[in-house]
N, C-alpha and C positions, 0 to 999 in steps of 0.2 A: 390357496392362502397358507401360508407358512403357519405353521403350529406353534404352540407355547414354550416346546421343545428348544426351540433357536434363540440364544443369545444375543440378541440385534450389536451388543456393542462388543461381546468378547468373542464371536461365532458369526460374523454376518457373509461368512461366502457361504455358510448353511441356506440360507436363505436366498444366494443368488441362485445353487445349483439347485433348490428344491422348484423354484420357481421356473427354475428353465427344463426341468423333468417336466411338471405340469404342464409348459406351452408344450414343449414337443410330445406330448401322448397325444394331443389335440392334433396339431401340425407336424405328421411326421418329419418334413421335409424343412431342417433351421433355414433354408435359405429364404423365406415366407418373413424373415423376420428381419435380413438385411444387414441385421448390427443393431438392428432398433431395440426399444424395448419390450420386453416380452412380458410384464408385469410387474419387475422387481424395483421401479423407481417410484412406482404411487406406495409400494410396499415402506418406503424407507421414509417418503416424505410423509406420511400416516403416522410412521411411527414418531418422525422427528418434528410433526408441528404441535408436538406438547414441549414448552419449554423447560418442564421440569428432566423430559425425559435427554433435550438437548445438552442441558447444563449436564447432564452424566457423561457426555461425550467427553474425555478429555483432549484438552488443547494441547498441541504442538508446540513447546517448547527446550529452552534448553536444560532445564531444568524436568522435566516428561519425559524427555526422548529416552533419558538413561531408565527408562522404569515400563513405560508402553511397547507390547510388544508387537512383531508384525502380525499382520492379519488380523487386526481388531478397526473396530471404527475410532476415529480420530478426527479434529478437527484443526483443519489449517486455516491462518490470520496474514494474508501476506498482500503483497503488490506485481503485479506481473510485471518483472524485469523483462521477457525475453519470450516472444510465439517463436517456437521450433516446427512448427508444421505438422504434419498429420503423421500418424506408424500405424503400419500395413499388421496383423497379426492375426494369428489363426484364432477364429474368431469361437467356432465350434467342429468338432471333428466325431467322427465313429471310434468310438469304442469299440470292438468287434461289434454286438448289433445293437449298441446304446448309445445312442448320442449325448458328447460332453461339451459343455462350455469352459472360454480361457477369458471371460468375460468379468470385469475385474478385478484381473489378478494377471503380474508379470509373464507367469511360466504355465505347461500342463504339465499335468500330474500323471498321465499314462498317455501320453502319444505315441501310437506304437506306428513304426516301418511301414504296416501292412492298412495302414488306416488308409484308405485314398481319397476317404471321403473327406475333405475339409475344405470350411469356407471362410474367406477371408473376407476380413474387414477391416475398420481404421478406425481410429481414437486422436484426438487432439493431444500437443505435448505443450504442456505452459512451464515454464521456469518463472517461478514464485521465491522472491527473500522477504524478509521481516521489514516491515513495511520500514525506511529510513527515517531515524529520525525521530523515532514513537517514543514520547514519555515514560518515566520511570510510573508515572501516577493510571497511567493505562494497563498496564499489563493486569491481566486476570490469576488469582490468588491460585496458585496450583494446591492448595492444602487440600480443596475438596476431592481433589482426585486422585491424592496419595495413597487416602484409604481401601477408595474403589479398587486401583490395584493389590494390596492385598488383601483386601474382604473378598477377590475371587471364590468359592468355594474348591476345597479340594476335588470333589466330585466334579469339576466341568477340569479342572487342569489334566488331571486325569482322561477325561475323554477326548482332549485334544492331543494330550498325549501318547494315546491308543490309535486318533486318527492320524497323527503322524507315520507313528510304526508302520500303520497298514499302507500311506500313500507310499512307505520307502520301500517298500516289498513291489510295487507295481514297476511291469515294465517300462523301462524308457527307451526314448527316442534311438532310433536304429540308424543306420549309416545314411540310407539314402537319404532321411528327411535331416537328418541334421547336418548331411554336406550340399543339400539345397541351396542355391544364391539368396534364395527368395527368402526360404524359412529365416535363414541366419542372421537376416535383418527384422525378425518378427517377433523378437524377443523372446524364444523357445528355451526350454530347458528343465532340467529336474525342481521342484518345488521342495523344497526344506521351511522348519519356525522353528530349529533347534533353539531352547532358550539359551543356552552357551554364544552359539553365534548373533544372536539377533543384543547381545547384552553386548557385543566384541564391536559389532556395528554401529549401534546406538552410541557409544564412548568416542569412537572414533570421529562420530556427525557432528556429534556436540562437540566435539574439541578443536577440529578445521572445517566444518558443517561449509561456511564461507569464504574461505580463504581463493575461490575462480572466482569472489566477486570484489572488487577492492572500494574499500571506502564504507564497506559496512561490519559491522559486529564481529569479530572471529566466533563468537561464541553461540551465536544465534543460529539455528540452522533453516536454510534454505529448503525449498521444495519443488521438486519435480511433479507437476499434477497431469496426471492421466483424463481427459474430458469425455463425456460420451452422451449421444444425444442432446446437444446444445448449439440453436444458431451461432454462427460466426461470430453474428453484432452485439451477443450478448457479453461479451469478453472484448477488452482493450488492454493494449498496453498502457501502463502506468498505474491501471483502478487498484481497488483495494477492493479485495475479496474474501470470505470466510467460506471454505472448502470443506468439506463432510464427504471422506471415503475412508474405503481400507487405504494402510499403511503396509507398505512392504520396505526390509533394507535387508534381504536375505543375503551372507557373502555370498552363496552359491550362484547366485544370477553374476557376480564378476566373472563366470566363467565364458556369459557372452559377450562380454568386451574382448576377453581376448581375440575374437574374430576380428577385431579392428586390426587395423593396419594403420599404427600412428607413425612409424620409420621416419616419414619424413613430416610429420608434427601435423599433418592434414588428412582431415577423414569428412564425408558427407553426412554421413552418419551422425547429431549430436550427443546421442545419452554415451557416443564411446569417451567421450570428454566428463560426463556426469555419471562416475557407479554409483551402487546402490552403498556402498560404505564410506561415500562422503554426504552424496545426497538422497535423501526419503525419497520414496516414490508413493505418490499417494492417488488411490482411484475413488475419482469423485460422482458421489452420487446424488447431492443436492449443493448448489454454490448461491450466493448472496452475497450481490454489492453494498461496501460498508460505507458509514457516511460520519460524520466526525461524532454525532450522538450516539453511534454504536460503539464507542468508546468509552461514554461515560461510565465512571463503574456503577452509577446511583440515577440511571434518568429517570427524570418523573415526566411524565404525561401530563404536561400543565399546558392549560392555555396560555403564551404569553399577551398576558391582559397589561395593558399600560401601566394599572396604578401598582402590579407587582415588579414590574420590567423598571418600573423610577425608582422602585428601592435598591433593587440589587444594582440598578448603572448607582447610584447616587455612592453607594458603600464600595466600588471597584474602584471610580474617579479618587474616591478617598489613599482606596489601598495603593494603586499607581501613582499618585499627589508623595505619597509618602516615599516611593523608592526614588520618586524622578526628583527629590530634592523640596519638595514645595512647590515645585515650576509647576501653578496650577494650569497657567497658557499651555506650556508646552502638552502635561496631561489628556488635555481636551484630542489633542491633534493626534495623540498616540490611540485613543480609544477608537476615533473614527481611523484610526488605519488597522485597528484590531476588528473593526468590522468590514472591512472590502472585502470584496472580491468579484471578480469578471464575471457580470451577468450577461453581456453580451458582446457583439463585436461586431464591429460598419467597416470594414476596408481592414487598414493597417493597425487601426484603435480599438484598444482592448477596454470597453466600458465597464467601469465601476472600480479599477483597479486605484490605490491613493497608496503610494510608495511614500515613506517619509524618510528625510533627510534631517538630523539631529545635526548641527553645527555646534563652536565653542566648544568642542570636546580636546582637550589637551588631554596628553597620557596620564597626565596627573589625574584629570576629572576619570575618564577611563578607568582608573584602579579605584577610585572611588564607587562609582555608580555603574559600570561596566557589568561588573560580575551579578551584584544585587539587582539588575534590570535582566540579562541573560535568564537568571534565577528562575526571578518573576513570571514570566512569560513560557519557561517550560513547566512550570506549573500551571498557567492556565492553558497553554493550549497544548492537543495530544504532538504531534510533527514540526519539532523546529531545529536550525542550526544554527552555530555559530563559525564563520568566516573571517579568523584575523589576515587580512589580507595584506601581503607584501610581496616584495620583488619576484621573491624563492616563488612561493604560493604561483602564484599567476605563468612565472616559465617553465614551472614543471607539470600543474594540476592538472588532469585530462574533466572539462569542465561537462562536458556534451558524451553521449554513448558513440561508440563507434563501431560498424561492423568488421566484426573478423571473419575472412570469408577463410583460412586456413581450418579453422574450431566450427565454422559456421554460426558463430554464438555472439549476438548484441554484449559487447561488455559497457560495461554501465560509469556511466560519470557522477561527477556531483549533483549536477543541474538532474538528474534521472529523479525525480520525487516525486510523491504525491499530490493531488490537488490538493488546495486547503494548505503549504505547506508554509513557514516561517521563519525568514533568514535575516540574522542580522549578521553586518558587513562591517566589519572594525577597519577603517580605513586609516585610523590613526597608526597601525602598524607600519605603514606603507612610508618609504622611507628614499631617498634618492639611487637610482640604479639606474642598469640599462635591462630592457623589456629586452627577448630575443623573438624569434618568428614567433613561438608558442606563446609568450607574453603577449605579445600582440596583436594574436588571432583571440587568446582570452580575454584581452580586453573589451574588441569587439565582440565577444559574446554576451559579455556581462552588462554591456550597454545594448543589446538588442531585448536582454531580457527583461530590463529594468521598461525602458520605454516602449514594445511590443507584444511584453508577456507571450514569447515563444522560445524556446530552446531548436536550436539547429543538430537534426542528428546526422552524424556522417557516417554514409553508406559507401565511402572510398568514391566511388564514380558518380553517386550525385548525394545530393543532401536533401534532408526532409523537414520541413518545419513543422514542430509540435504544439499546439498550443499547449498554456500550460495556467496555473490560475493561484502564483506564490505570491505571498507579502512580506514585502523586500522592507527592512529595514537598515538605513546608514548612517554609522556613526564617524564623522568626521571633524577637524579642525575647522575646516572651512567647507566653502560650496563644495562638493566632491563632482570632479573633474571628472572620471569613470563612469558613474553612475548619475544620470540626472532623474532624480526620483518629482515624483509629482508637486510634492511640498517641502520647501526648507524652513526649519524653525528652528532660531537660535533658542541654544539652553543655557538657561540659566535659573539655576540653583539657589535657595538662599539656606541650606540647610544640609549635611548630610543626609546621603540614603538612609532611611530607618528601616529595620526589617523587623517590623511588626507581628507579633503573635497572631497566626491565621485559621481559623476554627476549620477543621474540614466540611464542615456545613457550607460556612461563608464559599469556601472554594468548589466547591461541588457549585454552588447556586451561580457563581463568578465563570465556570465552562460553559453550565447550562445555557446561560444567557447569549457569551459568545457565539452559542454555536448554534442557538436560534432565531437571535432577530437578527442575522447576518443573512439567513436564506429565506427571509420575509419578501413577500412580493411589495414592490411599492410602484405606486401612479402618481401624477399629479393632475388636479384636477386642471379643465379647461381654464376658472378663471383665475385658477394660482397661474397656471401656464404663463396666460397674457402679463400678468406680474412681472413674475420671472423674465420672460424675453424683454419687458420695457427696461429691466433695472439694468441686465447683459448689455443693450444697448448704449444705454446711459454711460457705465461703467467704460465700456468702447470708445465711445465719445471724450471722454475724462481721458483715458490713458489711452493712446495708436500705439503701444506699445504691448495691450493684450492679446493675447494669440486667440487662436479659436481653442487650443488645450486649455488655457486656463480659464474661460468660458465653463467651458465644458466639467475641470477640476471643481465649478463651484457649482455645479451642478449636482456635480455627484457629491459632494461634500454638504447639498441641502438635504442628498437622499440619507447618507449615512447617518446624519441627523436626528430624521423622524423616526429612520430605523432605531436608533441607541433609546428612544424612548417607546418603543414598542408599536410604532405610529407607523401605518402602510401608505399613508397621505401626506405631502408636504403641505405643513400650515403657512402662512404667512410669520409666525413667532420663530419658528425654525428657521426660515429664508432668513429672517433678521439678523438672529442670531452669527448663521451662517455669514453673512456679509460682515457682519462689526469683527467675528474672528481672524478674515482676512486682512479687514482694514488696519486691525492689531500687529498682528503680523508683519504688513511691509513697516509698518512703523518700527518694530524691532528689526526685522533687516537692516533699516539705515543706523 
């Protein structure tokens, strides 16, 4: 067990290497150990399932980066752009008669020529950016961890200081091993944490950190995350995940890109495409999938109990009433589309999804209610966009990821988001032209999306359908011809937008709400059931002109219902409601 000695957050490869002294006195022989772990990941999770000791970790950002040095524990907030596959690396080797771990951490610190004894192993590479999209009202306050870095004591800088000197005195890597095929792709090399260079590097991350990924932040930086000991299926592309390892951006590790061979702009290789002085590299010792309430900066642990769930829907209906004009109809329809999302899926139907389509929108109402509505909604919820879509837009935008098999690297599109995400679609931009092939393969994307909730990713020689689980909103003149979203509801306004004084209380309770009875389980009971299927019927019989989607839209439009009121069970009052809304509805359509 690691002593009191080790700094868990300014010193934690103290505690990797003391730990893997300890297994190997036991097990002379690392290879007993495979790449596994050897003790030092209950070590870290021990220490980091105190929250208090968590929140001392500081987070990744860009605003951090220029202040957090390498080789400290860190915490990365991102989205998996991009699995780059496994890297091969010397995992532990002989010291003349001591065995050393390269266990995480880029480089060794004394591989000497004559060491023959090394064993290899492998590590996952994740390409992590800031999640797209994330609210200004999300991001976590860096003050508390401005002090941490310099309330360091002089006494530990100092000793890292001394432990540097001493690793730059130790032999390095000798000819044979470093003109090995093998080594040279196993990320070998001198080890340095000059604070000169790691400040030159940090400036640099932050400054074009994203610039290999287009359509996000220049200023945010991305992340290279090193994985170890973790199933496959525990990691997807697109999740959002919160990372806990050391951080490294040493220059000196640029010195193994240079072994690339980019001449003709192609390497197998990815990280020769990603250095360590545009992107962090970070080795992860505990990771956790995020879900939109690990966003909140204030969650309460509340039951949502109905008779508090009626107050806070009652005061949103109000706060939205107020930006959408007074259009209390329209308000209703907007809430239940702020509550969807795909609980599941039967064939080619994406169940639970309610796209809304805003009609009556001239450019005029647009500059009125456009921006104050956009506003709205990136205040309540953490991941949203906005989409003026026109001619340009649509023939140049690269919408879907596409494989580059040159870089070997997923470069990423619009459509590339996280679940849970929120887009609205200004169609009123859109304007007479001619679409070109690119115009028109994006259209057909944007309509697969809308009605499928799938993004097509292209892998050049075939393509991959992603699900994906966004709520689409369109604002347009009329029906929108590109996008046929679930529900059209003409708007109409009898009021400008107000932007109403909003307590952060009210707003805090206004996220909490959405972003819990939206992932409420709901049933209905057998003899709502039989209700419900006689009145579908009925309904059918009335109009041959219902589809089985709109069947089914009012279906799900009973669940979001009970949902908005905290209620896991469709009532028969809900159902009511639900029908007279629609019946409202086509009455405004004509």
């Amino acid at each position: 067990m690691v002593g009191p000695q080790y700094d868990f957050l300014a010193n934690p490869l103290g505690a990797v290497r003391s730990t893997f002294d300890a297994a190997v006195a036991s097990v002379p022989d690392p290879s007993a150990f495979d790449g596994r772990d050897w003790g030092v990941l209950p070590l870290f999770q021990h220490f980091l399932s105190d929250p208090s000791r968590l929140s001392q970790v500081p987070l990744l950002t860009p605003a951090t980066i220029q202040w957090v040095k390498p080789n400290t524990l860190v915490r990365f907030r991102g989205m998996i752009q991009d699995m780059l596959g496994n890297e091969f690396y010397v995992g532990a080797y002989k010291d003349g008669s001591v065995w050393r771990t390269n266990k995480f951490m880029d480089a060794s610190q004394s591989l000497t020529a004559s060491s023959a004894d090394m064993r290899i192993w492998e590590r996952r590479l994740l390409y992590c950016v800031p999640v797209p999209g994330l609210s200004p009202w999300t991001q976590v306050s860096t003050e508390e961890f401005g002090h941490l870095s310099m309330d360091r004591t002089s006494e530990n800088r100092e000793k890292r200081r001394r432990e540097d000197d001493e690793s730059s005195d130790m032999p390095v890597s000798g000819d044979e091993v470093q003109n090995s095929p093998n080594t040279k792709r196993m990320r070998e090399g001198e080890h340095s944490s000059l604070a000169s260079n790691s400040r030159g590097a940090a400036t640099e991350i932050a400054s074009s950190g994203t610039s290999l990924v287009s359509g996000l932040d220049s200023n945010s930086p991305p992340c290279l995350v090193k994985i170890y000991d973790s199933p496959d299926s525990e990691l997807k592309l697109n999740d959002i995940f919160e990372f806990v390892g050391i951080l490294t951006s040493d220059l000196e590790l640029e010195e193994d890109n240079e072994d690339c061979d980019l001449s003709d702009g192609i390497s197998e290789d990815p990280l020769c495409h990603l250095p360590p002085s545009k992107v962090p590299y970070l080795h992860c010792f505990i990771h956790r999938k995020l879900a939109v309430h690990d966003f909140l900066q204030h969650n309460p642990i509340v039951e949502p109990r109905p008779n508090l769930v009626r107050e806070i829907r009652e005061a949103l209906l109000r706060h939205l009433t107020a930006v959408l004009g007074n259009d209390d109809f329209a308000t209703h329809f907007m809430l239940l589309h702020l509550l969807s999302n795909v609980h599941a899926r039967a064939d080619d139907l994406a169940v639970g999804k309610l796209s809304l389509n805003l009609t009556c929108f001239s450019k005029e109402i647009v500059s009125v209610f456009g921006k104050p509505l956009s506003a709205a909604l990136k205040n309540l919820l953490p991941f949203t966009f906005y989409i003026p879509l026109t001619v340009e837009y649509l023939n140049t935008v690269s919408l879907v990821p596409k494989k580059n098999y040159d870089t070997n690297r997923l470069e990423t599109g619009v459509f590339q988001l996280a679940e849970g995400s929120h887009l609205i679609v200004d169609e009123t931009k859109l304007e007479a032209g001619t679409l070109n092939s690119v115009g028109v393969e994006n259209t057909r994307l944007l309509k697969n999306l809308m009605e499928l909730q799938k993004v097509e990713y292209d892998f050049k020689y075939y393509k991959v359908d992603m699900a994906t689980d966004f709520q689409l909103l369109v604002l347009s003149e009329g029906k929108s011809n590109i996008l046929p979203a679930d529900v059209i509801v003409p708007f109409r306004p009898s009021a400008t937008s107000c932007s109403e004084a909003v307590t952060a209380e009210a707003l805090e309770a206004w996220r909490w709400y959405l972003a819990t009875v939206r992932q409420l389980s709901h049933t209905i009971e057998p003899e709502m059931q039989k209700v419900v299927e006689t009145d579908l019927v009925a309904a059918r019989q009335a109009d041959r002109s219902l589809s089985s989607q709109d069947l089914s839209r009012l279906v799900t439009m009973g669940r979001l219902m009970s949902l908005s009121y905290g209620e896991t069970s469709l009532s028969l009052e809900h159902w009511q409601t639900v029908k007279e809304l629609e019946r409202l509805r086509r009455e405004r359509l004509q």
